[in-house]
N, C-alpha and C positions, 0 to 999 in steps of 0.2 A: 949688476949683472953677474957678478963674480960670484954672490950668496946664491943666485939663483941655479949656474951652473953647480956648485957643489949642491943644491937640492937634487937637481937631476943626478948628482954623479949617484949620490945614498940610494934614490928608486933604483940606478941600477944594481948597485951592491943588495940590495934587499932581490933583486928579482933574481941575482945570481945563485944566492944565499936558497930562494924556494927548489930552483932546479937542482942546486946542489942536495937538498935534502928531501927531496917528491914531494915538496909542500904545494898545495894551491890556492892556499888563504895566510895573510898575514892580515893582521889587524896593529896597529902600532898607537897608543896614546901618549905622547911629551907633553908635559901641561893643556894648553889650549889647542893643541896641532894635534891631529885625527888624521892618519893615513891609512886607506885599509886597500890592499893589490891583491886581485885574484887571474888565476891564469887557467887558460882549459889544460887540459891533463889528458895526454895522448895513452899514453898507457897507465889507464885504472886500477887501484890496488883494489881487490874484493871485501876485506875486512877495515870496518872500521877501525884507527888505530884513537880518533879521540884525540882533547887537546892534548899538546904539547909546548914544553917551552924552550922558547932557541936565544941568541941572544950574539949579536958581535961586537966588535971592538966600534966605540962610539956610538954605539946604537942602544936605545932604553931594552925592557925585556920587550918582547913580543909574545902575543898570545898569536898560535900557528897552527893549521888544522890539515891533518893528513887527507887524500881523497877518500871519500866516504864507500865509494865504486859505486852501490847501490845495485852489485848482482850478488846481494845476500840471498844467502839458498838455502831454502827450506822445505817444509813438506810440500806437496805439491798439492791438486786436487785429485791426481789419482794416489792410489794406496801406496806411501810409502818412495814415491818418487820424488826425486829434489827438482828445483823451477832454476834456471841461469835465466837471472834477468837482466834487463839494461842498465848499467850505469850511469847513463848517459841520453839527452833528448837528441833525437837524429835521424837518419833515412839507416833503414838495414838492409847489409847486402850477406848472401848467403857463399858468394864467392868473391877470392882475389879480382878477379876482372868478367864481365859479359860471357866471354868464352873459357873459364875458368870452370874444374868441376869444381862442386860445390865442398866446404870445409868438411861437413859432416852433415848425414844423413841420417834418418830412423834406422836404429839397427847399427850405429858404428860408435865404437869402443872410444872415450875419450878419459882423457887424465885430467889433474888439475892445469896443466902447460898447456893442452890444447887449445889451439886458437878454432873459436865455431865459426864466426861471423864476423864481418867490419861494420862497424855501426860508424857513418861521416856527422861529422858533426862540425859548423865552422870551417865547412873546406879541409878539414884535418881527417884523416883515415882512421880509425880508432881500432885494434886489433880485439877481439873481447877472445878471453879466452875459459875455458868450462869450470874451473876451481872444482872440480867438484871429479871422481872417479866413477864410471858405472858405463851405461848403455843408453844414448839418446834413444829417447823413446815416441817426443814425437818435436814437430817444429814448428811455432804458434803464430810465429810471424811469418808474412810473405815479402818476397825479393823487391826491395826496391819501396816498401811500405815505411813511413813515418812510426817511428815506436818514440816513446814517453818513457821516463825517469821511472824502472820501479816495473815495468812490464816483461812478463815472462817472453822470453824466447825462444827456450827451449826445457822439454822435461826430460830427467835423465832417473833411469833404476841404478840405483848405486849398486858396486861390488859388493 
């Protein structure tokens, strides 16, 4: 019972160890034992950062992978405009609450801090915010709509 407890104590030191550094994958190999712990990720970073190696006291190396975000932003389909996409599969809401106005509308000025939209995912609120500087131009999704990994939500004309 005792080896088992300290098994438990490591997952938590490990699951400490991802919050402590916005990881949301660990993969860990010690000879024949294969642990791999992923957690959802309330707030998305936008750029890929790619692997990474981490490494603590008692613990082999670990291969450990930054959130990917997956509102990579690029050209759009209209000329010249960038896409903020979903990081994340989930319901999208265009405001804090029902009676909330909405984050941002066609026509209003956002920075890369700007929070647009909450996309919930796993009962968790997800904040997504524009990375990206310019003029929402149009808004692709509707309130309350299911969006996929990778789908545009908003296009914005950069500064």
């Amino acid at each position: 019972m005792a080896e088992k407890d300290a098994d438990v104590q490591k997952i938590k030191e490990l699951i400490e160890i991802m919050k402590e550094n916005d990881l949301v994958k660990i993969d860990i190999r010690h000879g024949e034992d294969y642990v791999s712990l992923q957690r959802a990720q309330p707030q998305l970073l936008g750029t890929p950062m790619g692997p990474m190696l981490a490494s603590a006291p008692g613990v082999p190396v670990m291969v450990a992978q930054t959130p990917a975000g997956g509102r990579a932003t690029g050209q759009g389909k209209g000329e010249g405009l960038l896409e903020v996409r979903s990081p994340i599969v989930g319901t999208f809401y265009e405001a804090p609450s029902p009676d909330s106005q909405p984050y941002v509308e066609a026509g209003s000025h956002v920075d890369p801090q700007t929070v647009v939209c909450i996309i919930e995912a796993m009962k968790v609120m997800n904040e997504i915010k524009a990375e990206v500087s310019g003029t929402v131009v149009e808004r692709t999704a509707a309130n309350g709509q299911a969006v996929e990994y990778g789908q545009v939500l908003f296009r914005v004309r950069p500064d």
